[in-house]
C-alpha positions, 0 to 999 in steps of 0.5 A: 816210820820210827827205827822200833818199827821198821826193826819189828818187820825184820826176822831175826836173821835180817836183823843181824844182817842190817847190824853187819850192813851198818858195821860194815859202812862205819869199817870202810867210812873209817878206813876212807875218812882216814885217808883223808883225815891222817896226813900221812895217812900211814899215821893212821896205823899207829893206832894200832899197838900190840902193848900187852901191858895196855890191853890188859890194864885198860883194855880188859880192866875197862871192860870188867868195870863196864860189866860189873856196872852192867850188871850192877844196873840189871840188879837194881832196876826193872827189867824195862828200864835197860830193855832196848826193845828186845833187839839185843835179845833177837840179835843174839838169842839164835845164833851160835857161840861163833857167829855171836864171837864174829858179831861181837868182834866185827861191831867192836872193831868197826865201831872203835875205828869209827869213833876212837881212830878217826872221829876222836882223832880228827875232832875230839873227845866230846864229839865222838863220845856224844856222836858214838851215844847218838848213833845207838837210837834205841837208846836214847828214849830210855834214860838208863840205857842213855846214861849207860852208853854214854858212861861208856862212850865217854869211858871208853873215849877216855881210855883212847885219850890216856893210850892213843892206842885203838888196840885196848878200846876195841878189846874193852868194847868187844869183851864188854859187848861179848860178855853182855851178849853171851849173857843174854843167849846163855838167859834163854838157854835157863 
């Protein structure tokens, strides 16, 4: 059975539930293949730096450009063009203004640490720019929103290379994702 259709069969709520099942997978695979990857594996931690000057420049400034160029698309396409079949829609239309912070937050966290701490440290750039665009499936029959991911996975991957700091890539990711979903649940409020 193809992902749109299992996805069709869940309520929204099940839905969001699946979403923080796989973060949660990507969270601990991220902390166990660090265990393995990192020798020590307290290198691991050293990811992770409190440098205000980053998280501003590259961190907020990544994702103000990712948002601009979002938003950007959505003037210039249809709206079929970006359309990931509506889970977007259904993951954030009837939730509240924290649990939409919590997801957000959780999936930015989760998914940098996957693919910029360990998969991007231990194998390079390229393999986990491709990979992170890969794991969004819904995306890859849609050429806009394959493009667009990519644009960010290799942008993001890039901010991770000049900073080594996985601090700045989860704020970019996370204020992105917010930004785009608050979007999304304040449209349906209009």
């Amino acid at each position: 059975m193809k992902q749109s259709e299992l996805i069709k069969r869940l309520t929204d709520k099940e839905l969001r539930q699946q979403v923080v099942l796989t973060q949660t997978v990507f969270f601990l695979g991220s902390l166990l293949l660090s265990f393995f990857l990192f020798d020590p594996p307290s290198r691991w931690f050293d990811l992770f730096e409190i440098d205000p000057g980053e998280i501003v420049w590259f961190g907020i400034g990544t994702a103000l450009i990712i948002v601009l160029i979002d938003l950007l698309i959505m003037l210039i396409f249809p709206p079929e063009y970006y359309d990931d079949g509506g889970v977007n829609k259904r993951l954030f239309n009837n939730i509240t203004f924290s649990s939409l912070l919590l997801i957000t937050m959780f999936v930015a966290i989760a998914e940098e640490m996957l693919f910029r701490g360990v998969i991007q440290s231990s194998f390079g750039y390229i393999v986990a720019s491709i990979t992170f665009a890969l794991v969004h499936l819904r995306y890859l029959k849609k050429p806009v929103l394959l493009i667009s991911v990519l644009f960010v996975s290799f942008l993001i991957g890039y901010i991770f290379e000049l900073t080594g700091n996985l601090v700045v890539t989860i704020t970019a990711h996370f204020i992105t994702d917010f930004v785009l979903a608050l979007l999304i649940r304040l449209k349906k409020e209009v």
